[in-house]
C-alpha positions in Angstrom: 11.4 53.4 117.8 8.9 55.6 116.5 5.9 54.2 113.8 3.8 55.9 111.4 -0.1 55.1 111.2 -1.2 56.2 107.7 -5.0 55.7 106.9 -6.6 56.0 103.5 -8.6 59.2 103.7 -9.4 60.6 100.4 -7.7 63.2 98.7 -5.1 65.8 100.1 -6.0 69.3 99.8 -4.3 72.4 101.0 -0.6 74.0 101.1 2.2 72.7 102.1 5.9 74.9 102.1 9.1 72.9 100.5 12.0 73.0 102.8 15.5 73.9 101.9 17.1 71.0 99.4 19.0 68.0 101.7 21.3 67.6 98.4 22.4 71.0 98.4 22.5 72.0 101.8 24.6 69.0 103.1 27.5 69.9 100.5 27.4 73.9 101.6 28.5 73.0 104.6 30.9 70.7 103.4 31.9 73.6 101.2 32.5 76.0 104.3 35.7 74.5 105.2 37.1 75.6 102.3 37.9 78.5 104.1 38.6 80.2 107.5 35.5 82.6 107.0 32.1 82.7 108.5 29.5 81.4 106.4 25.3 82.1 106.9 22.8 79.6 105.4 19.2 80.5 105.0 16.5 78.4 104.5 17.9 75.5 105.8 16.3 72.1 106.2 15.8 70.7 109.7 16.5 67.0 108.8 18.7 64.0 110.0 21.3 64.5 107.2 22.0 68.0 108.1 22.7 67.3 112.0 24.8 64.2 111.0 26.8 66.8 108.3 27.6 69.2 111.1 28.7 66.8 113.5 31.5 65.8 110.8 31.9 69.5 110.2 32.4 70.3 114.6 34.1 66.9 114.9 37.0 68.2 112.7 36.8 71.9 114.1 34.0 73.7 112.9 31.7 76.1 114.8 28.4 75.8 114.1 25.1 77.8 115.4 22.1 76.1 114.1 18.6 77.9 114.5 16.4 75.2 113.6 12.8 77.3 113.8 14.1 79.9 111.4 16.2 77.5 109.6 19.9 79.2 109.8 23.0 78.3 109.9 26.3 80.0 111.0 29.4 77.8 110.5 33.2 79.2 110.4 36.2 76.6 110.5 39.1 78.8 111.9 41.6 76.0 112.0 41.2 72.7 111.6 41.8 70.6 115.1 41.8 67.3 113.2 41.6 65.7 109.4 40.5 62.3 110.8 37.1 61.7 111.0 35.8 58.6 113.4 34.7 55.2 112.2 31.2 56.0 114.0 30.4 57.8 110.9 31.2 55.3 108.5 28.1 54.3 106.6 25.9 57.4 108.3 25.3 59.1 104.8 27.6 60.1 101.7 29.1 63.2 102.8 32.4 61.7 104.8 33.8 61.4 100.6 33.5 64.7 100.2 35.5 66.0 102.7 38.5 64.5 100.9 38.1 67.5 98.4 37.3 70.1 101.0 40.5 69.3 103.0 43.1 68.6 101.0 43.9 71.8 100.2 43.5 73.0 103.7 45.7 70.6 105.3 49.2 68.7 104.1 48.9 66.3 106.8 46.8 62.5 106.0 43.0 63.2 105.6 41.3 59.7 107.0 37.5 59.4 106.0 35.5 56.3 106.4 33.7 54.5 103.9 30.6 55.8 102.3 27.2 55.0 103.4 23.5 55.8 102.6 20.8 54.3 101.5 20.9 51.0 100.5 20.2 51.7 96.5 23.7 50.3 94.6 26.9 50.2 94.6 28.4 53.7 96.0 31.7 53.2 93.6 34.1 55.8 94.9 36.6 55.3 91.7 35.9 58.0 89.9 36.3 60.0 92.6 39.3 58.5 93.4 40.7 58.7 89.7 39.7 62.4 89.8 41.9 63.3 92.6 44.7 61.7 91.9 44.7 63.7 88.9 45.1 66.8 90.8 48.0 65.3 92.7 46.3 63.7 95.2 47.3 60.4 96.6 44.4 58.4 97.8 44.4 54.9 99.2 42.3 52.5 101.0 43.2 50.7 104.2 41.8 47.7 106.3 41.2 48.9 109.5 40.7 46.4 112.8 36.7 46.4 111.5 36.0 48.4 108.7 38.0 50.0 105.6 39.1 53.6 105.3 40.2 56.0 103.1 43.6 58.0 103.5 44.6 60.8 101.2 46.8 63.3 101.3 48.2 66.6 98.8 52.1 66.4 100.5 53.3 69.1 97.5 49.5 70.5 97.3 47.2 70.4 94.6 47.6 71.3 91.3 44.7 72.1 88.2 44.5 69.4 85.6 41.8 68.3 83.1 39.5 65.7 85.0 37.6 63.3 82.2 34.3 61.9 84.1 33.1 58.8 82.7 29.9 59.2 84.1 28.4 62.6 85.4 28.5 61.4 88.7 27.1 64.2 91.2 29.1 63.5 93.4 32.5 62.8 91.7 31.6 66.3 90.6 31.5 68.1 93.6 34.5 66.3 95.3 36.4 67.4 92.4 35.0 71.5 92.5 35.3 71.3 95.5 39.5 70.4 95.4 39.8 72.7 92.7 39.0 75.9 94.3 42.0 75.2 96.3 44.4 73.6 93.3 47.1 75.9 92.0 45.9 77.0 88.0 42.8 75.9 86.8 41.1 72.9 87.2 38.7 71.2 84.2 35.7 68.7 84.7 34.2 67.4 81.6 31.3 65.3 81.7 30.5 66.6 84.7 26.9 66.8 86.5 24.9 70.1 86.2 22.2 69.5 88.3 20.7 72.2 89.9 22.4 71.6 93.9 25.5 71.8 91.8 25.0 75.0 90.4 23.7 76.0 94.2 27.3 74.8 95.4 29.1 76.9 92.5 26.9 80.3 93.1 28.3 79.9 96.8 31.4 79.3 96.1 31.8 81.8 94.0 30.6 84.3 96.5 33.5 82.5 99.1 35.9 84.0 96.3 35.9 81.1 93.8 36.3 82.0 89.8 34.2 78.9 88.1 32.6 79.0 84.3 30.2 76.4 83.5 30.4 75.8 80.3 27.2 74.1 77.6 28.9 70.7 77.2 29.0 69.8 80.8 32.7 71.1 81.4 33.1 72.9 84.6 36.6 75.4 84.5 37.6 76.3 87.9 40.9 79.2 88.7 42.4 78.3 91.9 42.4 80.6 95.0 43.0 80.8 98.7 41.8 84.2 99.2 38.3 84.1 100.4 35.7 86.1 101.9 32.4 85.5 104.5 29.2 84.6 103.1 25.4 85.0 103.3 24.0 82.0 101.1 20.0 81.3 101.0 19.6 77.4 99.8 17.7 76.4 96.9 14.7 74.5 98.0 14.1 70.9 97.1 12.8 69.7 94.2 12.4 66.2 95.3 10.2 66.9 98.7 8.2 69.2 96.0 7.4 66.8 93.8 6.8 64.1 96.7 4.1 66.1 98.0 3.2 67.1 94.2 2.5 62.8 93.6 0.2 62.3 96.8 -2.1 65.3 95.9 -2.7 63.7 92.2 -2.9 60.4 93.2 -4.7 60.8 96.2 -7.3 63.2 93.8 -6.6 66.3 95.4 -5.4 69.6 94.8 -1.8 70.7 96.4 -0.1 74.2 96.5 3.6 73.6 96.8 4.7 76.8 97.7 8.5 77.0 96.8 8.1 74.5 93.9 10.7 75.6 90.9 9.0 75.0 87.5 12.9 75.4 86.1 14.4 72.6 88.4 10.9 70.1 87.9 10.9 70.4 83.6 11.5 66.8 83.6 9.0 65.8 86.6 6.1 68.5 85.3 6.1 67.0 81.5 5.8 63.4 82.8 2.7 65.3 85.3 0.7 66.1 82.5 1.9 63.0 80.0 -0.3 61.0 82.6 -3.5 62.8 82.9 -1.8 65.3 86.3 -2.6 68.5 86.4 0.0 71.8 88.0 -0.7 76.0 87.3 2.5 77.3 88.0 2.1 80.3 90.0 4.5 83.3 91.5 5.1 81.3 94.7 5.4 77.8 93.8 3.3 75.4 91.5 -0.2 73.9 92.4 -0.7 70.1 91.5 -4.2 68.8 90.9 -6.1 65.8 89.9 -9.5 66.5 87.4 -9.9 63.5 85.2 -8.4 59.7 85.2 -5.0 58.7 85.0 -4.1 57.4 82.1 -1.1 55.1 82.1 1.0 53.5 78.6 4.0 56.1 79.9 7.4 55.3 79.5 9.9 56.7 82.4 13.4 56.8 82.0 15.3 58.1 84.8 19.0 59.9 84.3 20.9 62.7 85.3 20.0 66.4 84.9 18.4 67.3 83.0 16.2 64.1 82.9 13.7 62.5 85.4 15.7 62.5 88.5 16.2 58.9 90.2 14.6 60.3 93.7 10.9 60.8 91.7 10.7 57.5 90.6 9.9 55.6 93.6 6.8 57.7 94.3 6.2 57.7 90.6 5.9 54.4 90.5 3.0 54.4 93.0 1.1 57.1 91.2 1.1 54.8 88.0 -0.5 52.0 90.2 -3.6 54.6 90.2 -3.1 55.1 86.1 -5.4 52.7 83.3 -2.8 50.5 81.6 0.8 49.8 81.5 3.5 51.9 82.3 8.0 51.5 81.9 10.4 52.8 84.4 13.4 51.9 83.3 16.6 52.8 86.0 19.3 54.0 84.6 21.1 56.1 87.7 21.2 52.8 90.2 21.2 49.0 89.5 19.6 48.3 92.6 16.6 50.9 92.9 13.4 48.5 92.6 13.8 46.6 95.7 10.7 48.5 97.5 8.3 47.2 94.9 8.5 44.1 97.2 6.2 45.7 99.2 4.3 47.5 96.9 3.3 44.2 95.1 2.5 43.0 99.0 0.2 46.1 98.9 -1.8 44.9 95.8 0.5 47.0 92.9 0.5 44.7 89.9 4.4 45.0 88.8 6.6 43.3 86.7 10.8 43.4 87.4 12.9 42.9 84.4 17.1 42.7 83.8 17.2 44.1 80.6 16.7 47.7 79.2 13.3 48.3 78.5 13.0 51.4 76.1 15.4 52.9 73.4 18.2 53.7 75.3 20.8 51.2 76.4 22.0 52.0 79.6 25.3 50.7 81.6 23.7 47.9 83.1 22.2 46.3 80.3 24.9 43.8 79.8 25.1 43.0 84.0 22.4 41.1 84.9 20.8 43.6 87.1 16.5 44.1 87.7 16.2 47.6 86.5 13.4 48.0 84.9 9.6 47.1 85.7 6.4 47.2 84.1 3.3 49.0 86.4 -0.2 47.9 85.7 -2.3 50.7 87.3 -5.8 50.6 88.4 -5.0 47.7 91.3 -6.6 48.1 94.6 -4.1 48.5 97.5 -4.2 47.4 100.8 -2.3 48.6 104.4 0.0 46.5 106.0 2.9 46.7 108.0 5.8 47.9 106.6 9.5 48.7 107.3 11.3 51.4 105.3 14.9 50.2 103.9 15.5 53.8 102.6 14.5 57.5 101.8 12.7 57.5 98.7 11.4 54.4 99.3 10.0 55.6 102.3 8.1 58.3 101.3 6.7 56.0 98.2 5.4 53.6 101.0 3.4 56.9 102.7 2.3 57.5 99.7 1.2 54.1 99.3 -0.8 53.6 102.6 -2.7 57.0 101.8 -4.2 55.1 99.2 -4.6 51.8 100.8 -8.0 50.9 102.2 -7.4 50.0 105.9 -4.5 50.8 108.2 -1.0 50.9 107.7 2.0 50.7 110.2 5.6 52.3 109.0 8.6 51.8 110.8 12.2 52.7 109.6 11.1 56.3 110.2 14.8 57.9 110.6 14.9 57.0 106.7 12.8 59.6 106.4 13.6 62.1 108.5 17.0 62.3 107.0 15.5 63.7 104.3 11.7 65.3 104.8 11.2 68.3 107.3 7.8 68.0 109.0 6.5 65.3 107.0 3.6 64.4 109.6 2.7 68.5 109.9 2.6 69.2 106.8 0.6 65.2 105.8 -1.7 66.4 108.4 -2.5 70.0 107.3 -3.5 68.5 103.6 -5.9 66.4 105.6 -4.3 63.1 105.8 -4.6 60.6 108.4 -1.2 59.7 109.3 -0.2 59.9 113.0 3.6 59.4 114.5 3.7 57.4 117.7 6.4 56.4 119.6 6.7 52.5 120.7 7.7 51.2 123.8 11.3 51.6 123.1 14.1 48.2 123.4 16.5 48.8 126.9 19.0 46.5 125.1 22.5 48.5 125.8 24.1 49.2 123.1 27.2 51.0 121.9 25.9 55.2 120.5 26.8 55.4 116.8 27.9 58.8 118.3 30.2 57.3 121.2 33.9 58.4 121.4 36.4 55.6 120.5 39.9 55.1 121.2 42.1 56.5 118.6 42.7 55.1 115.1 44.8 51.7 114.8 45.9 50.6 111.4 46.6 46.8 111.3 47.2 46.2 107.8 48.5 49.4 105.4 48.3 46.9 102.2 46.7 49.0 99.7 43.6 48.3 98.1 42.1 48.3 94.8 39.4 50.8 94.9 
């Protein structure tokens, strides 16, 4: 019930310290119950996504010790008590998928997971990972539940190495399939796989676990099969989207910020479109300092895409920095079909922009031929003002902060658990650059309702017809 109130205040100056990444720390843990060892996480966020990742990881046996102040983690999985994992976390965030990989070669009896949730940016197609399980002898279905759908798989004979052909370099079709291939008997090959850099975070610990994996220059990923593992100490990488969040407001708000943590190999993408519009960033030993020293200039043409391009995450908060640019600007969404929705608001706010359904730049992406609003046109230099506002997801979410730090007048944000699935501190570490942005909890609503977190009677298939996935 809590609401933000975010007052334009001139610009943000100061030094803020990234957290640990969400997108890698969430699949570590995921990755722990590969094996029966202990396993120590440093540097680990203190966010929404990470609670709701080891309440899957306790609910199926895992014991967990979280220090949130010093941001640790212990986790060990001696034995797995259960494979099923409840219908309350259907829809809570996209890790229940992933445990399909982590568990089938831990367990021959039926794995249940339910659907997969998160924000509300596009479809969350599953087939590949589907496809790429099977291929490993995997037999996935889906199943009509009295409510809601579910997946059941199971590895009866166990798992066994193949060649896995992505047809997209889906992150996380990727890790589901590493992550069932540590376990698969031989070796296991992904081609066309993603390589972004919470991927290579997952392979560095899972080769310390005991794993052999090569990643190779065209995107394959070889993996040799063990079961012979071993405890490890595993510091996360920090996160590259919070970074350049923070990196955004400073240069749009025309200040100076010192992102300490800031990776200038994991940002290559972000940094060149920095300076492409008039932005300004020294990188330094301890992180990167972002700057504003001369006008914006926009006629910029974004293009997001998989690593190593201009991450989908950045765009949402780059779209508002272009509202502060002279002249037109592209972003053209190639990740997401549905990833422009917050401009709603935006355009509420006083943002001059433009949705389109058709590719706008050289490349042609896979929605070109589908009818879907995936690219817009910003015209920058239009005065915004606050307003209320209600957050439908992470990214969009920060990109509306953002937004009200540059509106004149007050804004009131609601939808806050949006972001703090994903941003550690955010009104801390607003308020230490100087914002004025202050988190106040409502009156809350005494309306009973059921806890997403409730217990629930045991599982009750009604219909076993299989589904097309």
């Amino acid at each position: 019930m809590d609401i933000l109130k975010v007052k334009g205040k001139g610009p943000l100056e100061g030094k803020i310290k990234v957290a640990g990444a969400k997108n890698a720390m969430t699949k570590l843990l995921v990755a722990s119950l590969l094996s029966d060892k202990k396993c120590i996480f440093y540097n680990v966020p203190n966010i929404g996504d990470v609670e709701i990742t080891i309440n899957l990881c306790k609910e199926i046996g895992s014991e967990v010790q979280w220090d949130r102040e010093n941001g640790v983690i212990e986790i060990i999985t001696k034995e797995l008590k259960t494979s099923y994992i409840p219908q309350r976390f259907s829809g809570a965030n996209r890790i229940p998928i992933l445990m399909i990989g982590a568990l089938l070669g831990r367990t021959f009896d039926d794995i249940i997971i339910p659907t997969v949730g998160g924000d509300e940016i596009g479809k969350r197609a599953v087939d590949f990972h589907v496809e790429a399980l099977k291929k490993l002898g995997a037999t996935v279905e889906y199943k009509i539940m009295k409510k809601e759908g579910a997946y059941f798989a199971h590895a009866y004979n166990g798992l066994q190495g193949n060649v896995i052909q992505l047809p997209f370099p889906s992150v996380g079709a990727t890790e589901n399939c590493i992550l069932a291939g540590v376990r698969a008997k031989g070796i296991t090959i992904i081609k066309n796989a993603a390589i972004e850099p919470e991927i290579t975070d997952l392979i560095l610990f899972l080769q310390k676990l005991g794993s052999t994996i090569v990643v190779e220059s065209d995107r394959t990923i070889r993996i040799v099969g063990t079961t012979e593992f071993r405890e490890v100490e595993h510091r996360v990488l920090f996160d590259r989207i919070e970074a350049a969040s923070y990196a955004m407001a400073g240069i749009a708000t025309r200040g100076r910020v010192f992102v300490e943590g800031a990776q200038q190999l994991h940002m290559i993408s972000f940094l060149n479109k920095v300076r492409e519009i008039g932005g300004h960033f020294e990188v330094k030993n301890e992180g990167i300092e972002f700057f504003y020293s001369s006008p914006l200039r926009g006629g910029v043409h974004v293009e997001t895409d998989v690593h190593p391009g201009f991450m989908t995450d950045w765009q949402q908060p780059y779209c508002v920095l272009l509202t502060q640019a002279e002249g037109l600007s592209v972003i053209h969404e190639t990740v997401y079909e549905n990833r422009f929705g917050y401009t709603k608001t935006l355009k509420e706010m006083g943002a001059d922009i433009q949705i389109f359904k058709t590719c706008l730049g050289p490349k042609m992406c896979r929605y070109s031929t589908h009818n879907h609003e995936h690219s817009i046109v910003v015209k920058g230099n239009a005065p915004l003002q606050g307003k209320e506002i209600a957050i439908p997801d992470l990214r969009a979410g920060f990109a509306y902060v953002m937004a009200a730090l540059l509106a004149t007048g007050e804004s009131i944000i609601s939808g806050l658990q949006y972001l703090d699935r994903g941003y550690e501190d955010l009104v801390t570490k607003l308020q230490s650059l100087g914002a004025d942005v202050a988190r106040i909890q409502t009156k809350p609503d005494t309306t009973p309702i059921k806890s997403p977190l409730s217990k629930e009677p045991p599982l009750k298939v009604e219909n076993k017809e299989k589904v097309k996935v």
